[in-house]
C-alpha positions in Angstrom: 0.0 0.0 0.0 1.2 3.7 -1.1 2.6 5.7 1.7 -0.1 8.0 3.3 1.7 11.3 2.4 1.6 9.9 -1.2 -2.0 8.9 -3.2 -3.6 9.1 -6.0 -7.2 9.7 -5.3 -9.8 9.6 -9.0 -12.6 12.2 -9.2 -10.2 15.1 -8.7 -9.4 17.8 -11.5 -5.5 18.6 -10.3 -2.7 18.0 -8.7 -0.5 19.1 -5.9 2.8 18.5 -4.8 5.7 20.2 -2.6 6.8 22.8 -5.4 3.4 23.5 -7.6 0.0 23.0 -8.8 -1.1 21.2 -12.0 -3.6 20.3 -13.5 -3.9 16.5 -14.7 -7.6 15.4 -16.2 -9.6 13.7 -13.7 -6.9 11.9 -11.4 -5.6 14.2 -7.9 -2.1 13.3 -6.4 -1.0 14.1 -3.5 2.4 14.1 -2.6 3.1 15.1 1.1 0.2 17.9 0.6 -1.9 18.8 3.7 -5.4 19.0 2.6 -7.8 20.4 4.9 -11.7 20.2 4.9 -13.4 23.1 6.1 -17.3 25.3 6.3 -16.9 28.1 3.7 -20.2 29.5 4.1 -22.5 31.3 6.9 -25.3 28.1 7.5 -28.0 28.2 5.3 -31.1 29.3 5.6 -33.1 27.1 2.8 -32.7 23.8 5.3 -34.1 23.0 8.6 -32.1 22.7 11.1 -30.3 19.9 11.7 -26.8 19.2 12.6 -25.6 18.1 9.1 -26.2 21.3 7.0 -23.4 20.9 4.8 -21.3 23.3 4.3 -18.1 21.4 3.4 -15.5 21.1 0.8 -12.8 18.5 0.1 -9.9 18.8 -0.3 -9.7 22.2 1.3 -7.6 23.9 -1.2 -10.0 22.5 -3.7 -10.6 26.3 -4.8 -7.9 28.5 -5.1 -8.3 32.1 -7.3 -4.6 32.7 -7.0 -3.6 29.3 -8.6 -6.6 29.7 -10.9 -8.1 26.8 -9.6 -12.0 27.1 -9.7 -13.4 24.0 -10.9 -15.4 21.5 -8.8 -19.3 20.3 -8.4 -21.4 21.6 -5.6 -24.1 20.1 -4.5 -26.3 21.9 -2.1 -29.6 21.4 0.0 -33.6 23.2 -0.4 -36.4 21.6 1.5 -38.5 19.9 -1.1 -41.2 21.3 -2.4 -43.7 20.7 -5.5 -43.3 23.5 -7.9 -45.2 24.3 -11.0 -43.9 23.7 -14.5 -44.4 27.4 -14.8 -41.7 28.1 -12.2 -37.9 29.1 -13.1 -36.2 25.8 -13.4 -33.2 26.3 -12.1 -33.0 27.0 -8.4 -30.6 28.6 -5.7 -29.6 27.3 -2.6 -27.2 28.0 0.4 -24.8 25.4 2.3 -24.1 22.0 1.3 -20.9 20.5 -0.4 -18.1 21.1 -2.7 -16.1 18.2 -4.0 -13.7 17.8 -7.1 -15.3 17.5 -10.7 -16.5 13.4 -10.8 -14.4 11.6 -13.6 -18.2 10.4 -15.1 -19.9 13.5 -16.4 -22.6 12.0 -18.5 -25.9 13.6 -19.8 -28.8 11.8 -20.4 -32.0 13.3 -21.6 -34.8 10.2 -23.0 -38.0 10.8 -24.2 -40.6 8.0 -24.1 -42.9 6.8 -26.7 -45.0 4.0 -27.0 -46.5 1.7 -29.8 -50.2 1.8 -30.3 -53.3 0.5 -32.7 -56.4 1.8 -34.1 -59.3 1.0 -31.4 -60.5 -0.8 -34.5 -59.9 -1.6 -38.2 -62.5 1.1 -39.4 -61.3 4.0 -37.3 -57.7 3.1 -38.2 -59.0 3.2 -41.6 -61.0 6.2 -41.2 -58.1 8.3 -40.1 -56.0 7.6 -42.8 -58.7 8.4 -45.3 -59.2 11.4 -43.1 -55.7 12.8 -43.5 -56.1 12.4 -47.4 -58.6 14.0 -47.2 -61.5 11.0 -47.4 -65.4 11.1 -47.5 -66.9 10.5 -44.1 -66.4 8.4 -41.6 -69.4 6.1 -42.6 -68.6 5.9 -45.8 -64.6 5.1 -45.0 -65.8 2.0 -42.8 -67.8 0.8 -45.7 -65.3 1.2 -47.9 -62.7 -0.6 -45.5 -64.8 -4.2 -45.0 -65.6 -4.0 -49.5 -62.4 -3.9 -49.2 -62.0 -7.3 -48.0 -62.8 -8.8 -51.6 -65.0 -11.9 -51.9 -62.9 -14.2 -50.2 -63.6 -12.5 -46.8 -66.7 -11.8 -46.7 -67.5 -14.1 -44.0 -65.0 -12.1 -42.0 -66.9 -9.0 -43.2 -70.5 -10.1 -41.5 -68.7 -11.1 -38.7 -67.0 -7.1 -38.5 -70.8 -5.5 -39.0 -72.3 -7.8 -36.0 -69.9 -6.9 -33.6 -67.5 -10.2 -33.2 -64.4 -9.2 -32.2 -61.0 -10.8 -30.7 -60.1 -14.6 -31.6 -63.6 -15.4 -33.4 -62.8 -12.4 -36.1 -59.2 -13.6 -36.7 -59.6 -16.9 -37.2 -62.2 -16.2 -39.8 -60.1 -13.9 -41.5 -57.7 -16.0 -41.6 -60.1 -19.0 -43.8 -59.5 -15.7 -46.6 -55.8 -15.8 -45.5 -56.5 -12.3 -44.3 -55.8 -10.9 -41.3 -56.9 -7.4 -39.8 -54.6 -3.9 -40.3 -53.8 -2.7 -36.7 -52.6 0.6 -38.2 -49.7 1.0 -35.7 -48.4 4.3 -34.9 -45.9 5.8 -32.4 -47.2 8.1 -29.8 -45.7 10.7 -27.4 -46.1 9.6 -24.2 -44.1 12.1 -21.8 -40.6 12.7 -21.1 -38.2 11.0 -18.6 -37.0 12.2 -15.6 -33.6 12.5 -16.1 -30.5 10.4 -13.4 -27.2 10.8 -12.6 -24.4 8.7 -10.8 -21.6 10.2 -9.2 -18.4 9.2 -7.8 -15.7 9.9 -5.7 -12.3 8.3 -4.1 -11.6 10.3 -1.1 -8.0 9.9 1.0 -8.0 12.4 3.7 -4.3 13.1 5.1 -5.1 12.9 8.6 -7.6 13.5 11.6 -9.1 16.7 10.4 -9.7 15.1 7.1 -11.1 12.1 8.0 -13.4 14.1 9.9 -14.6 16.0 6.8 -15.3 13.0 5.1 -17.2 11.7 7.8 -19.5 14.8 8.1 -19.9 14.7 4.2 -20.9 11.1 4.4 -23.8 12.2 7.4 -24.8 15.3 5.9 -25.6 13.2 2.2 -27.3 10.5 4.3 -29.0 13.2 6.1 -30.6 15.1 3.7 -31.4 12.1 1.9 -33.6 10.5 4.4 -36.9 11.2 5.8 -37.6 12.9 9.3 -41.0 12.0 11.2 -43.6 15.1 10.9 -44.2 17.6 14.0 -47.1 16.9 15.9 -48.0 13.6 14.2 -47.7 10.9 16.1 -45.7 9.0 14.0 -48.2 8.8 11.5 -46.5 10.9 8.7 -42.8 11.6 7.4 -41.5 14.7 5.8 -39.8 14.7 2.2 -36.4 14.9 1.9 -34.6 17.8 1.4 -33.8 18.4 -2.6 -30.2 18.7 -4.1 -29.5 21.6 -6.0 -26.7 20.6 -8.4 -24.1 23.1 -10.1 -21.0 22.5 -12.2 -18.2 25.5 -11.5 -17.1 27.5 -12.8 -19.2 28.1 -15.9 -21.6 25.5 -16.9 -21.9 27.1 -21.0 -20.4 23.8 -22.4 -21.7 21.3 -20.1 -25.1 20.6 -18.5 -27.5 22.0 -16.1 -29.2 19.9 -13.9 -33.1 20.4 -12.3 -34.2 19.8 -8.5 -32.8 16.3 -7.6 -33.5 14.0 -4.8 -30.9 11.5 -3.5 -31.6 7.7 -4.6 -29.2 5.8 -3.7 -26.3 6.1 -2.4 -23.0 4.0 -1.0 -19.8 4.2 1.3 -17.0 1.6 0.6 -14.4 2.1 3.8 -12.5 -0.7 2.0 -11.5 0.3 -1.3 -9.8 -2.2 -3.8 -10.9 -5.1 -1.1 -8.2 -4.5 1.1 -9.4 -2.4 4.5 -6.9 0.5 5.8 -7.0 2.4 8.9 -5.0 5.1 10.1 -3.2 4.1 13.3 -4.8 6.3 16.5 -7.7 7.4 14.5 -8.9 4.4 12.9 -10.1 6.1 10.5 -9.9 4.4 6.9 -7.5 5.3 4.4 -9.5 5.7 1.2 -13.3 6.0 0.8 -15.2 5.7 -1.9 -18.7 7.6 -2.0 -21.2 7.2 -4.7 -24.4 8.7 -5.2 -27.7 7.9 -7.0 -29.8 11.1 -8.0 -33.3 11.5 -9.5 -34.6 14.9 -10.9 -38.0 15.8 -10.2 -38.5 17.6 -12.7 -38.9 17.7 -16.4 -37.2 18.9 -19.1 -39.2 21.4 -21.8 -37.9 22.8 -24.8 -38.4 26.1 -23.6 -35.6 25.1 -21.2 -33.0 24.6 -23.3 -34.1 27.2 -25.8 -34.4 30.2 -23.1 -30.2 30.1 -22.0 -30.6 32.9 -19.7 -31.4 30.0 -17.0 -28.7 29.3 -14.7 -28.3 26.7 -12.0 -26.0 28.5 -10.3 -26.1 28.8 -6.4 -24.2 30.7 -3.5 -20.2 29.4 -4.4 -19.7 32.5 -7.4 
C-alpha cells in the first residue's frame, strides 16, 4: 500500500505536490500535501435545522483564485417542495458541499414513446382516409370491409355484428386475411432524467477524515426522511432536494433540475483490502457514490431560453 503522504485519489481535476499545482484530467495526487476540509459558508437558511447542513468542501484547497483553480461540483440542500412547471427551473440554494469535478460527467436526456393500434380496423382506416382527405367516416368504414374482396366476406358479417378478438381472426384468416392494426408511435411524456456520481476520497489525517465523515452524514442526512411535527408517527416529511451546479461556468456542459438522492453507498475498504490510520482508525480511502433522480422535467423552452442558470451561492 502507497505511503499516506503519497496517493492518487480519482474524481479530482488537479494536482499538488511540494513545489506547484497542476492540472492532470480527472486523477488528484498528493504528494506530502496537507489538505484540509473546512465550512466556507455562513449556515444556510433554505434547510431545517439539523446538525448536518453541509457546508463542506474536500480537499480544502479545492478552490484556489490565485492558482486559478476554480473547478469543482457543488451540491447543495432546499427543502422539497412541489413546484409548477411554470416556475424558473433552475434553483438557488445555500450550504451544502463542494467536492472535485467526478471523472463520469454524462448527460442523459430520453423521451418516451410507445407503440399503439387503431381501437378498430375502421377508425384506423377512417383516419387515414381522413388525413387524405377522405369522405366521411361512414362511408370510410364501408369502404374498409368492401375492401375485403369476396374471399372475406364471411369475415366482413362477422365485423358488422360486432364479433371481435379470436372469433374475427380466425375467420379472416379462412380468406388468408388478417386485420390492419394501423400502428403508430405516440408521445407519451418525457423522462425524468439520473445521474451517478463518484468519488475516491483519501484524507491526510484527523481533520480530514473528519470531513469525510460529516460529508458522508450530511448526504445520508438530507437524503432521508424525518417524522412530521405533531404527528404521532403517523406521517414523514420529504427529503430535502439537491441543487446541483457545475463551476465554474456550466456554457459547455449541462445543467441539472431539483434532484432528490436515490441511492447512495460508502466503501471504507476500497480495492478489497481495509486500511486504517493508526490512533484514529479512521480508513484510508473512501469511496462515496451517489444515485440522483430529478423531479422535474425537461421542456424545450428550457434549453431554448439560455438565460437559465443553476448557479447557487459558491460564485
Amino acid at each position: 500500500m502507497p505511503g499516506i503522504g503519497s496517493k492518487i485519489v480519482q474524481g479530482a481535476q488537479w494536482a499538488r505536490s511540494n513545489t506547484g499545482q497542476a492540472y492532470i484530467g480527472g486523477a488528484m495526487a498528493v504528494a506530502g500535501a496537507a489538505i484540509v476540509g473546512h465550512a466556507f459558508l455562513k449556515p444556510p437558511q433554505a434547510v431545517s435545522q439539523s446538525k448536518y447542513l453541509g457546508d463542506l468542501m474536500f480537499p480544502g484547497d479545492l478552490v484556489d483564485p490565485s492558482a486559478n483553480r476554480n473547478s469543482y461540483i457543488a451540491i447543495q440542500f432546499q427543502k422539497y417542495e412541489r413546484r409548477s412547471i411554470f416556475n424558473q427551473p433552475f434553483l438557488n440554494a445555500t450550504g451544502g458541499i463542494r467536492l472535485p469535478v467526478p471523472n463520469n460527467l454524462v448527460e442523459n436526456l430520453q423521451v418516451q414513446f410507445e407503440p399503439a393500434e387503431a381501437s378498430s380496423p375502421a377508425v384506423g382506416a377512417g383516419i387515414e382516409q381522413g388525413m387524405r382527405g377522405g369522405g366521411a367516416f361512414s362511408s370510410i368504414a364501408g369502404g374498409a370491409i368492401a375492401a375485403l374482396g369476396a374471399k372475406a366476406e364471411t369475415a366482413a358479417a362477422a365485423l358488422g355484428t360486432g364479433l371481435t378478438g379470436a372469433t374475427t381472426a380466425e375467420m379472416l384468416q379462412l380468406g388468408g386475411l388478417a386485420q390492419n392494426p394501423f400502428l403508430t408511435v405516440l408521445f407519451k411524456s418525457p423522462v425524468f432524467k439520473k445521474h451517478t456520481f463518484s468519488w475516491k476520497l483519501a484524507p491526510n489525517n484527523a481533520q480530514e477524515s473528519n470531513t469525510i465523515k460529516d460529508i458522508i452524514n450530511t448526504f445520508k442526512s438530507n437524503m432521508l426522511p424525518a417524522m412530521a411535527a405533531n404527528a404521532g408517527g403517523t406521517l414523514l416529511t420529504y427529503p430535502n432536494m439537491a441543487i446541483i451546479s457545475l463551476f465554474p461556468d456550466e456554457t459547455f456542459l449541462y445543467k441539472f433540475k431539483p434532484c432528490v438522492i436515490e441511492g447512495m453507498s460508502v466503501n471504507y475498504a476500497v480495492g478489497g483490502q481495509p486500511s486504517f490510520f493508526k490512533g484514529t482508525n479512521a480508513p484510508t480511502l473512501v469511496q462515496i457514490d451517489i444515485n440522483l433522480l430529478e423531479i422535474e422535467y425537461w421542456l424545450k423552452e428550457d434549453i431554448e431560453n439560455n438565460s437559465f442558470r443553476s448557479g447557487g451561492a459558491f460564485f
